[in-house]
Structure formats: C-alpha cells, structure tokens
NUDRENDREN-494381 format. One record per residue (C-alpha): chain; x, y, z; residue in one letter. Coordinates in pm, 1 decimal. Layout:
residues N
+---+----------+----------+----------+---+
: c :     east :    north :       up : r :
+---+----------+----------+----------+---+
: A :        X :        Y :        Z : a :
...
+---+----------+----------+----------+---+
end
This chain:
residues 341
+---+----------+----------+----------+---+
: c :     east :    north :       up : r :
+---+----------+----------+----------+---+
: A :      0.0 :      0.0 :      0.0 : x :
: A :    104.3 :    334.5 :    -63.1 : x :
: A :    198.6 :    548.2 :    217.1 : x :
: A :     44.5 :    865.2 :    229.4 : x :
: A :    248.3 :   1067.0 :    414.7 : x :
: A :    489.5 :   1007.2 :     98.1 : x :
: A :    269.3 :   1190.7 :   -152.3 : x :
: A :    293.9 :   1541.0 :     76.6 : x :
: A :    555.4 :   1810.8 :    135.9 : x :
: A :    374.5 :   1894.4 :    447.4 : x :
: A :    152.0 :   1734.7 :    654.0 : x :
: A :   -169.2 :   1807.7 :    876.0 : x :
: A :   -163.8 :   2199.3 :    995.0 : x :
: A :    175.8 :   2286.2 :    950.3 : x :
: A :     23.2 :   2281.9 :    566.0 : x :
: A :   -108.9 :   2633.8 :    669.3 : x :
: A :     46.1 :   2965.7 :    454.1 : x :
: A :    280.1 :   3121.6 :    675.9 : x :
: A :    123.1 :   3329.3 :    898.2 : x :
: A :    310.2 :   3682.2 :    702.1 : x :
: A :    225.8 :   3568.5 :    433.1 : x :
: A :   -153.7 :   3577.5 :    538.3 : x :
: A :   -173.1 :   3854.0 :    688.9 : x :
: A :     -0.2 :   4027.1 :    413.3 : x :
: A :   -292.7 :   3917.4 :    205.1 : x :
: A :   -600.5 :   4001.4 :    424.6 : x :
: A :   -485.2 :   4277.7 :    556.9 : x :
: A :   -552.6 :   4418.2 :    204.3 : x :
: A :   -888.2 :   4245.1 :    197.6 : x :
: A :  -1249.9 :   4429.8 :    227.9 : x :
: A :  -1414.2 :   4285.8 :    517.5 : x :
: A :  -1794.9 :   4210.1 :    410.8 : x :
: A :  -2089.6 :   4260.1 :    652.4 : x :
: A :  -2417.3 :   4221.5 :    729.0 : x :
: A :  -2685.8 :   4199.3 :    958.9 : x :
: A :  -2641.6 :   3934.3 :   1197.9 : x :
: A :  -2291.8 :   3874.1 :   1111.7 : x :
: A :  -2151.8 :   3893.5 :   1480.0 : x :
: A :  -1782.8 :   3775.6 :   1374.2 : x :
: A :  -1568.4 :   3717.6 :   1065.2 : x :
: A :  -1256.0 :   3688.2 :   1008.8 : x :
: A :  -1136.7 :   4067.7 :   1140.8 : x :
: A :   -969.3 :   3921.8 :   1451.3 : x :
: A :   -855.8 :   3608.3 :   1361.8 : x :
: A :  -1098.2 :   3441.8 :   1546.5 : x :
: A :  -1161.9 :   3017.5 :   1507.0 : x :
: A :  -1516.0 :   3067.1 :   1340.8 : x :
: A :  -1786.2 :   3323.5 :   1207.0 : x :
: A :  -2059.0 :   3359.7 :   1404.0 : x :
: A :  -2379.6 :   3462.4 :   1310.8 : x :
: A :  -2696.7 :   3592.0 :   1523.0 : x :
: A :  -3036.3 :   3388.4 :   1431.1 : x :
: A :  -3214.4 :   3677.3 :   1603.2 : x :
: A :  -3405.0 :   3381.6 :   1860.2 : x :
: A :  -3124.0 :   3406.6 :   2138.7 : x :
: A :  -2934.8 :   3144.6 :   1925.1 : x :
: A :  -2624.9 :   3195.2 :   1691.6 : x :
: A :  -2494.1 :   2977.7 :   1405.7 : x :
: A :  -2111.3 :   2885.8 :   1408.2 : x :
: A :  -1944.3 :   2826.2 :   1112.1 : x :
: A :  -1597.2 :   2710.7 :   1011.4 : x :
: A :  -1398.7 :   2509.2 :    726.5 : x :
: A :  -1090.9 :   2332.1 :    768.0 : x :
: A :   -874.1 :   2051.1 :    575.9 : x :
: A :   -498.5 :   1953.9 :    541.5 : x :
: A :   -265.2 :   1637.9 :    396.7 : x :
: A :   -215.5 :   1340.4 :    584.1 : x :
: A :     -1.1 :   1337.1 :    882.7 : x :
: A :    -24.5 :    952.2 :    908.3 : x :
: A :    -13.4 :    672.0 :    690.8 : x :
: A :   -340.9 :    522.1 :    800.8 : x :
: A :   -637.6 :    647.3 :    591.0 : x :
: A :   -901.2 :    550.1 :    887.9 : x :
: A :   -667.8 :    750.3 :   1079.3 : x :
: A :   -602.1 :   1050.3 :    883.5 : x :
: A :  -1012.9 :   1069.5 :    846.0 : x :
: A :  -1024.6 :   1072.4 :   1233.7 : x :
: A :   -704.6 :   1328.4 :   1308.6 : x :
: A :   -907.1 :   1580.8 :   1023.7 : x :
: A :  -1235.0 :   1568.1 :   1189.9 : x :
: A :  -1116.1 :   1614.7 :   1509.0 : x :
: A :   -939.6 :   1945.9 :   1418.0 : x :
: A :  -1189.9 :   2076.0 :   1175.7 : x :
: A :  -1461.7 :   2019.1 :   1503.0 : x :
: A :  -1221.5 :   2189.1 :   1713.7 : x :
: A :  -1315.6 :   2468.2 :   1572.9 : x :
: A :  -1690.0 :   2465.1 :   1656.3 : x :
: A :  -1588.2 :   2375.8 :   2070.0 : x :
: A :  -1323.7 :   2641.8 :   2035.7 : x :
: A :  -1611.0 :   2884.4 :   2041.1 : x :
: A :  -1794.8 :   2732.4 :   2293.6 : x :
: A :  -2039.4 :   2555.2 :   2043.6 : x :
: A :  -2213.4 :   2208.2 :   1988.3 : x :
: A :  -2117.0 :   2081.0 :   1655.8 : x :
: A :  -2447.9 :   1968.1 :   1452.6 : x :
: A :  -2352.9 :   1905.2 :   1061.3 : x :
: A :  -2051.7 :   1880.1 :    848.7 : x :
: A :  -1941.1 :   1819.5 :    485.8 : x :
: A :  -1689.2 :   1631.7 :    341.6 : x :
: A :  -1371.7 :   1833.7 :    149.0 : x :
: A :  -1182.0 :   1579.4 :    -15.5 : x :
: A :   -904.6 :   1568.7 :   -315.0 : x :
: A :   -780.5 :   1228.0 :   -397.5 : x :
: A :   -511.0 :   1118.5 :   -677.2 : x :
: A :   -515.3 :    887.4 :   -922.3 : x :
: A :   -208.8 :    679.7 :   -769.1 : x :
: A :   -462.0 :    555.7 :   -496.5 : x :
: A :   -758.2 :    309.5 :   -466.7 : x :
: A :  -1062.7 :    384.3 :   -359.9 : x :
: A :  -1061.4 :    198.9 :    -29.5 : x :
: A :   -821.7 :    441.0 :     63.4 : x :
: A :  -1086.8 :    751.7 :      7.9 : x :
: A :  -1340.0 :    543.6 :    183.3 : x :
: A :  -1159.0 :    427.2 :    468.7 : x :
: A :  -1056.4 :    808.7 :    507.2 : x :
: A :  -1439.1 :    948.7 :    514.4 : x :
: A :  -1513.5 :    643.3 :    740.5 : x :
: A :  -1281.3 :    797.5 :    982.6 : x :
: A :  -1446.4 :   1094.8 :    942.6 : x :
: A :  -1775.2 :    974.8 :   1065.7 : x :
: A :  -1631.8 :    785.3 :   1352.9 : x :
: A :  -1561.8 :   1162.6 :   1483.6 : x :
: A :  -1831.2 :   1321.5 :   1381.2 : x :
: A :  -2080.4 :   1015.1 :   1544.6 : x :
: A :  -1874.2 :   1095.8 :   1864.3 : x :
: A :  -1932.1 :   1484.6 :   1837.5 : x :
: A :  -2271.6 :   1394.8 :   1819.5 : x :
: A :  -2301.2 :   1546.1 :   1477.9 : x :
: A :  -2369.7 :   1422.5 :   1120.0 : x :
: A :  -2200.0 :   1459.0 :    763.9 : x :
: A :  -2469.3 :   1498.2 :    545.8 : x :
: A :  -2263.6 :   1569.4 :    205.2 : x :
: A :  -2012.3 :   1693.3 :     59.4 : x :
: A :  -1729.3 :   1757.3 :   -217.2 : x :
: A :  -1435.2 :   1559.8 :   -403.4 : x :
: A :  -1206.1 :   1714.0 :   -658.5 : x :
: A :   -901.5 :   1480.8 :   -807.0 : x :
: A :   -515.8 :   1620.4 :   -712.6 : x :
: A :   -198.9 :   1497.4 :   -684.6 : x :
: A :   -190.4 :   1484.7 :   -306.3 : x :
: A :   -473.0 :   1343.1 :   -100.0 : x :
: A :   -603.5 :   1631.9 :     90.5 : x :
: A :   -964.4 :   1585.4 :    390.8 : x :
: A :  -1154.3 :   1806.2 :    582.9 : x :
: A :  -1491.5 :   1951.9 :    667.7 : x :
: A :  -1665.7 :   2231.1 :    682.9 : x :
: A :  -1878.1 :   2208.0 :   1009.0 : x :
: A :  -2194.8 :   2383.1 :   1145.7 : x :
: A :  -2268.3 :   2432.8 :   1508.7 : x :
: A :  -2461.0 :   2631.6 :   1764.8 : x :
: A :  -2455.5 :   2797.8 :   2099.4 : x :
: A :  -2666.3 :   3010.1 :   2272.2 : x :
: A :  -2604.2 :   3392.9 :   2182.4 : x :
: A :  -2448.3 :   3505.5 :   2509.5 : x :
: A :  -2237.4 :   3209.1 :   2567.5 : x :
: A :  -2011.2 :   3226.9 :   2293.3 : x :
: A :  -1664.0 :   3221.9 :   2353.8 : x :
: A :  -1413.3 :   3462.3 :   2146.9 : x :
: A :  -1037.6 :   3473.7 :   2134.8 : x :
: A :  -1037.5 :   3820.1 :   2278.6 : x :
: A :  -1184.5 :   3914.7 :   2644.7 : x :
: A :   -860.4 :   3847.9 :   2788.6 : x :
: A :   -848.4 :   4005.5 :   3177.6 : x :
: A :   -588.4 :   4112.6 :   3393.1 : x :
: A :   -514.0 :   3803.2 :   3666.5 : x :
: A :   -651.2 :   3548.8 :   3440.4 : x :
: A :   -459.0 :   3206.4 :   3418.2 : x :
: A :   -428.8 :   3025.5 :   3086.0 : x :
: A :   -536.1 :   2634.9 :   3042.9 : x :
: A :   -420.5 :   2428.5 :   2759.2 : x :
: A :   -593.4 :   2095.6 :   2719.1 : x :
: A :   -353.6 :   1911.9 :   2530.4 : x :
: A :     44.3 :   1821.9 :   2483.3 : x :
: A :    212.5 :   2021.9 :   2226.6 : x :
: A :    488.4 :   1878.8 :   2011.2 : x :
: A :    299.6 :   1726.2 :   1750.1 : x :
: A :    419.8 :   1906.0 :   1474.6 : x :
: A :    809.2 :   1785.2 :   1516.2 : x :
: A :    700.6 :   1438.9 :   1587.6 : x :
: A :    491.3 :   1413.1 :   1284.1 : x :
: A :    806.0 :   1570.7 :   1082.9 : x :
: A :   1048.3 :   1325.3 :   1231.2 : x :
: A :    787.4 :   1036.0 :   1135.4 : x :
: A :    805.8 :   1097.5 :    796.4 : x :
: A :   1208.4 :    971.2 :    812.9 : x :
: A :   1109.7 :    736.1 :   1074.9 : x :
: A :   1249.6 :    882.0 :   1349.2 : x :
: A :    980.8 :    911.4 :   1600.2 : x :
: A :    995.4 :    658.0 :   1888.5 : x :
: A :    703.8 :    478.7 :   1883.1 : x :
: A :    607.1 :    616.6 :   2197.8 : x :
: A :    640.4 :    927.0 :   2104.6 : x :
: A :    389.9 :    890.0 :   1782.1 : x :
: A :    119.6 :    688.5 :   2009.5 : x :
: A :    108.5 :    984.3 :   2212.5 : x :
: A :     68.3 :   1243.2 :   1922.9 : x :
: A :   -182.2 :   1008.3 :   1737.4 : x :
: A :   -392.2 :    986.5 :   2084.4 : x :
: A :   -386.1 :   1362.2 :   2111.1 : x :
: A :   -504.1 :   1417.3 :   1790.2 : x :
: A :   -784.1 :   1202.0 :   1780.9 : x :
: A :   -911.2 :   1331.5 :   2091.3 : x :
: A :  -1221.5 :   1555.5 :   2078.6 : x :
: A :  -1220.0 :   1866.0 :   2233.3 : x :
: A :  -1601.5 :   1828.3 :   2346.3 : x :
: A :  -1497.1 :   1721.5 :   2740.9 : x :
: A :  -1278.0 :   1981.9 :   2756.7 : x :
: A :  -1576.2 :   2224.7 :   2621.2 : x :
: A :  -1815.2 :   2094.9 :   2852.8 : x :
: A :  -1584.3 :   2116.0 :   3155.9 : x :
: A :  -1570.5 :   2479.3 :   3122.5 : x :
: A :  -1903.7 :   2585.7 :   2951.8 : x :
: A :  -2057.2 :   2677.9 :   3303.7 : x :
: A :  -1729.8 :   2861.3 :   3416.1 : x :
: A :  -1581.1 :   3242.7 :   3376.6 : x :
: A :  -1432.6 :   3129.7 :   3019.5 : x :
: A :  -1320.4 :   3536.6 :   2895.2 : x :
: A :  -1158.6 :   3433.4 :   2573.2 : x :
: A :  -1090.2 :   3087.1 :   2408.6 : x :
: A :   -930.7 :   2941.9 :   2125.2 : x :
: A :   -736.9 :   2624.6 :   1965.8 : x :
: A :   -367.0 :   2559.5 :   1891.3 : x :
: A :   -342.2 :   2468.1 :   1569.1 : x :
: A :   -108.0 :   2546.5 :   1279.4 : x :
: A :     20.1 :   2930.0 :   1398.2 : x :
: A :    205.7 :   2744.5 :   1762.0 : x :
: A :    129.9 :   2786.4 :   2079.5 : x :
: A :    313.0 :   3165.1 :   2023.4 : x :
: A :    103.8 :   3199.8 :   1757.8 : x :
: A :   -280.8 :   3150.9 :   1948.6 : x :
: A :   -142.3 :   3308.7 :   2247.2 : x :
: A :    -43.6 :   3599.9 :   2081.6 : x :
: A :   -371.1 :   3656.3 :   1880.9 : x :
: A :   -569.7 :   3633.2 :   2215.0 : x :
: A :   -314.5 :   3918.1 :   2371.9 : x :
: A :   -356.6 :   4158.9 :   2078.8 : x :
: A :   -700.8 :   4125.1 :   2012.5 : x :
: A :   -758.6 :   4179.7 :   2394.1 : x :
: A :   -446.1 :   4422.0 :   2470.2 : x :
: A :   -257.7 :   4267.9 :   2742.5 : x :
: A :     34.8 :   4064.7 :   2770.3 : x :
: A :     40.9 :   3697.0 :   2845.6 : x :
: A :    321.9 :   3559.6 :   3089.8 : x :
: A :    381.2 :   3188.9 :   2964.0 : x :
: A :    632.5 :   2951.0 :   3191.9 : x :
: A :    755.8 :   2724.6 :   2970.5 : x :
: A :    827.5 :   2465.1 :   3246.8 : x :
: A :    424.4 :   2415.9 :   3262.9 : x :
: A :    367.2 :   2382.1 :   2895.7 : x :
: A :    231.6 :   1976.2 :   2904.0 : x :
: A :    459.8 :   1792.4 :   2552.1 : x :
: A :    438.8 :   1511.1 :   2370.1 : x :
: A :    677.2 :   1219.5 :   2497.3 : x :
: A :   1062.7 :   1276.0 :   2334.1 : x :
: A :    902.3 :   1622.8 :   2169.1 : x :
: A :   1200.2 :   1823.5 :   2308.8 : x :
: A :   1454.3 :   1550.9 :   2163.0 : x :
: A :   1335.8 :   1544.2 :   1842.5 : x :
: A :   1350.9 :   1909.0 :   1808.5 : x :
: A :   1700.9 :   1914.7 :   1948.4 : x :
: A :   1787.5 :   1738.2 :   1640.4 : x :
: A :   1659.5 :   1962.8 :   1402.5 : x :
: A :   1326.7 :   1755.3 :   1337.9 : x :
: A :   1138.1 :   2099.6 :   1249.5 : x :
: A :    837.0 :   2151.8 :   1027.8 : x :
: A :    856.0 :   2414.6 :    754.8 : x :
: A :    612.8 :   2578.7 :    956.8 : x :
: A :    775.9 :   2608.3 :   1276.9 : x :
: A :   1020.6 :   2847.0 :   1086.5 : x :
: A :    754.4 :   3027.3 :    924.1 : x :
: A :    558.5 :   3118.4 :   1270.4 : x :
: A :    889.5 :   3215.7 :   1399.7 : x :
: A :    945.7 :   3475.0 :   1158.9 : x :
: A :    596.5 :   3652.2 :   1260.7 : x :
: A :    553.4 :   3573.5 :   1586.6 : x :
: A :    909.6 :   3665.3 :   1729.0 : x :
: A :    911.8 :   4009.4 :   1731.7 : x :
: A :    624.4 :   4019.2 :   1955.7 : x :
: A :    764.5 :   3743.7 :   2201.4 : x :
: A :   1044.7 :   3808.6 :   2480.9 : x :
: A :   1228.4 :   3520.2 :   2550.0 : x :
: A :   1411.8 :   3486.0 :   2870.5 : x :
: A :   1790.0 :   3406.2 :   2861.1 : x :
: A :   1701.6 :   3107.7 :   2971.6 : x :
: A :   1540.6 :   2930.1 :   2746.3 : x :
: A :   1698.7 :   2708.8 :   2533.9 : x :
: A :   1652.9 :   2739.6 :   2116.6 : x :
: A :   1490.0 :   2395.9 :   2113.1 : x :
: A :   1245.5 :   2475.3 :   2370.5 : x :
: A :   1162.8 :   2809.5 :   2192.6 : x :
: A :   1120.5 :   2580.4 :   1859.5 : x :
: A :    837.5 :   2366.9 :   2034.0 : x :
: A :    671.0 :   2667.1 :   2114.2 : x :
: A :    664.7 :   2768.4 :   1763.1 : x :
: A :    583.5 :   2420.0 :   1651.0 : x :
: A :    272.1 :   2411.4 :   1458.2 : x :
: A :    -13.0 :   2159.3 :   1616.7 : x :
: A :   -264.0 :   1953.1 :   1424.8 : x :
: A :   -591.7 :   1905.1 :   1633.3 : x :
: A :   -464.3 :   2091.7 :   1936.9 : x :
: A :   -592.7 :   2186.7 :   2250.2 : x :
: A :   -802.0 :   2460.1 :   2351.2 : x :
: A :   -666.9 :   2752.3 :   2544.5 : x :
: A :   -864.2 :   2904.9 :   2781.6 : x :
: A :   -855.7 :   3213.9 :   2998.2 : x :
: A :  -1060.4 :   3196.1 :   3317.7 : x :
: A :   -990.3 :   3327.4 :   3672.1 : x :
: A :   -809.4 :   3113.7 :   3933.4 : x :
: A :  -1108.8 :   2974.8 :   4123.4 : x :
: A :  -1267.6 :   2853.6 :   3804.1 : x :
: A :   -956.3 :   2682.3 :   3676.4 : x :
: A :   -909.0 :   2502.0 :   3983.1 : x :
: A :  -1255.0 :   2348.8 :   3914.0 : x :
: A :  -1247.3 :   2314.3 :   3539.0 : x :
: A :   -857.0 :   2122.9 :   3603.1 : x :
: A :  -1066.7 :   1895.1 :   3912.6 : x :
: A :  -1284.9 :   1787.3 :   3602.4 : x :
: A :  -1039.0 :   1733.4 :   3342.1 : x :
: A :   -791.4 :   1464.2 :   3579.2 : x :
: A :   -578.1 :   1206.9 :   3364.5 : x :
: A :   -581.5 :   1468.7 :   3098.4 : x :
: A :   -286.7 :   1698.7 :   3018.0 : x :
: A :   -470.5 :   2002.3 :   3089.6 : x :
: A :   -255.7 :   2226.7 :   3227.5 : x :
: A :   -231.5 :   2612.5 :   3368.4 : x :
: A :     54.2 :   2751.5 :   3184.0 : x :
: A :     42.8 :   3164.3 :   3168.0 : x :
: A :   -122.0 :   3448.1 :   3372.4 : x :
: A :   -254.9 :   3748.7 :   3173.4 : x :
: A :    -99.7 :   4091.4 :   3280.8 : x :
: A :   -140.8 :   4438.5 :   3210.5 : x :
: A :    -10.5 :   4490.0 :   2811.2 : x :
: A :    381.8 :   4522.1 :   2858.2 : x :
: A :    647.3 :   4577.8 :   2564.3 : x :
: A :    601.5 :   4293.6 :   2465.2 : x :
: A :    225.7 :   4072.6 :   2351.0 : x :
: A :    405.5 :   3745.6 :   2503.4 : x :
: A :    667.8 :   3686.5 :   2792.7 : x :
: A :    816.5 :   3362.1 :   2821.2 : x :
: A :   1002.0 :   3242.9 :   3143.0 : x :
: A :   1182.5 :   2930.5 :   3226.3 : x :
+---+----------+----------+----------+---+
end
C-alpha cells in the first residue's frame, strides 16, 4: 500500500500559509458585513458567528490539510477532530458537516473510503452528522470539513476578552508538529507517535463541557500558527500581555529531543518569523524549547482564559488529561508574550 504521508511536502496543519504571508494578504482584503454577522474573520478568530435573532447563533468554520499519518481511517479521524475543534473552540455544539476531499489517481478507492469512514467515527462521537459533501481529483490526498454548530447567543466564547489576573489552560500536549516531521524519516519513537496520534484524535467536546458553566473570557485552539502563535492573537485582540512559563507547557513524549535534532516543520520556521518580534524570550530558554513553542499543532488543545477559582474546578474535572495552567494574563507590557523558564 502506498503510504500517504509520501505523496505530501507537508503534513496536517503545519500545511497552513505562513502566517506573514496571510496577513499580508487580508490585511488588504475588504471585510464584508451584514446583519447578523456577529464575527468574521477581522480578529482572527476560530469561526464566524452569526446571530439567528431567537437568542441562538450559528457557528461556522472550514478546515482541511494532507495526511499526517499513513493510516487512511486515521487521517479521516485526526481531520475531523481538528476541523470540530473549531466549533468547541467557540464554545459551540457541533451539529452538521461536509466532506472536502481531493484524492489522486495513484490511490484506490478503499483508501478515500476508509478516510471518510474515519471521518464519521468523529463526527458520530461529536454527536453530529456529515450529510454531504465535495471531491475534486489532485496529486496529493487532501480531507476536511466544513462544520456547522450552535450555541446560545451570550455564551459564545471569542479569542479576545482576555483580563488582567486570568490564568491560561491548555488541554492538550504540544509537540505534535516535530514528531509528525520526524515520522516521515522514521524517526519518532514509537512512543512518542502513540502519544501524538492519541492527542489528535481526541475531541475537544470534554474539555468544552468542563468549562461551559465557568468564567471562560476568551478561548481558542492551537493549531497550525504554535502555541506563540494563538497566544499571541488572544493578547492583541484583547491588549494585554500573556506571561507563559515554559516549564508548565504539558509535551508530547521525546518532543524536546526530536527538536534538538533539528526535526522541524517548515512551519515552525515560518511562525517564527511573525511571531518573534512580539515574544520576549528569557535568557534562559533554550533554542529547542523556543522551537516547540513555535511548533505548529494539528488538532490541538483549547486555550482558555478563566480566573483562578474557576480553573481550579475546570482542572478537578479534566484529571488524567494533560490540561494544564501555563500563563497568567498581565497588564499589556512591551512585549504581547513573555516567556520564562
């Protein structure tokens, strides 16, 4: 069988355009309106929102990569997941999707059916259905959805709302972008790979519900732009600087290593070269630490910023998961992100 990691350049969400290179583009881009539209795309937020004018609101969102894996089943799972993400991110229930798929010649069938079959397995656990769909033939295999959800008008999460003496949760390990990479030249220990594929599979849905009744102020995913990269989008958009300690950032197993040795996606570098200038590093951090940081994550945690008392709860409900409190929000300083040992 062919492997499909072997018909990409790059794999799951470090497939993304640089981050420059996209904002270079929208920044020159009209931003449509219109009534109902409560978000779009102005501050980078995981979804579009729109107001159904009965105390409900619509979430909407689209997302699809390359394989990461060599598994079709698999790969439909780990695309699912992250395209749902999306929906929880926001503090929604997902409720339909459609399928986004390009598929080459070089493969059979079973392969595009055992990838959409993965795809359901997700959805069915969301609690949501696929009910469609579109297929164009490429030259690399490509899956995704786009996925509809709901939430009640004032409980919407955004990625701004950021407030002074907030702590920061993330819900998952980070690290899965270098593991993936060193995969590709088999290089990843196999433990290190059974704990990416397990994060990547896994839903974000308990970590939504743990927190839907709490003080969430601003949310959002890690996906393709780092862990720099979300952080720093929730500290513009609300104006205030976030103080990360690296030493509480939860990784997957032999992460560190494998960045060490260089085992860095193209998009690590990329996210680097936008996000840097508005990160301060301490002195002691070391580069390969700073690189897992920038690593970009496929199906990644949320992040979310609550006060203390709420996080102790939300972290009592999430035991045997990674979820962690790794920052504290500040008043905005020089810098959008300060990272200490």
């Amino acid at each position: 069988m062919v492997r499909l990691t072997s018909l990409v350049n790059t794999s799951g969400c470090a497939a993304k355009l640089s981050p420059k290179d996209l904002d270079s583009v929208l920044s020159g881009i009209p931003l449509m309106r219109c009534d109902g539209l409560l978000e779009g795309f102005e501050h980078s937020d995981d979804a579009l929102v729109y107001d159904m004018g009965n105390g409900s609101v619509l979430i909407e969102t689209v997302d699809f990569f390359p394989p990461m894996v060599d598994d079709p089943f698999m790969f439909g799972q780990i695309a699912a997941a992250n395209a749902l993400s999306d929906i929880y991110a926001m503090g929604g229930e997902p409720k339909l999707a459609m399928n986004l798929m390009c598929f080459p010649h070089c493969l059979d069938l079973s392969v595009m059916k055992e990838i959409l079959l993965g795809g359901i397995d997700k959805v069915r656990e969301a609690g949501a259905v696929i009910a469609g769909g579109h297929t164009i033939s490429d030259r690399e295999p490509k899956y995704g959805l786009s996925v509809t959800g709901f939430a009640k008008k004032d409980e919407v999460w955004y990625n701004r709302g950021l407030k002074e003496g907030d702590v920061i949760i993330l819900t998952k390990k980070i690290g899965v972008g270098v593991v993936n990479t060193a995969a590709k030249v088999d290089e990843a220990g196999s433990d290190s790979m059974r704990d990416a594929i397990a994060s990547m599979t896994t839903l974000n849905k308990r970590a939504r519900d743990a927190a839907r009744d709490l003080s969430v102020h601003a949310a959002t995913d890690v996906t393709g732009f780092s862990l720099l990269g979300h952080l720093r989008e929730m500290a513009k958009s609300s104006e205030k600087t976030v103080e990360l300690e690296y030493h509480l950032v939860p990784q997957i197993d032999g992460a560190l290593e494998l960045a060490k040795f260089g085992f860095l996606p193209e998009g690590a570098y990329n996210n680097r070269e936008f996000i840097s200038p508005d990160v301060a590093f301490f002195s002691d951090i070391k580069r390969e630490e700073e690189d897992i940081l920038f690593d970009p994550q496929t199906s990644g945690g949320l992040l979310l910023s609550m006060d203390k008392e709420d996080a102790e709860i939300f972290l009592s409900r999430m035991k045997g998961t990674p979820a962690s409190i790794i920052a504290e929000v500040k008043e905005r300083g020089e810098k959008l992100i300060e990272v200490l040992p």
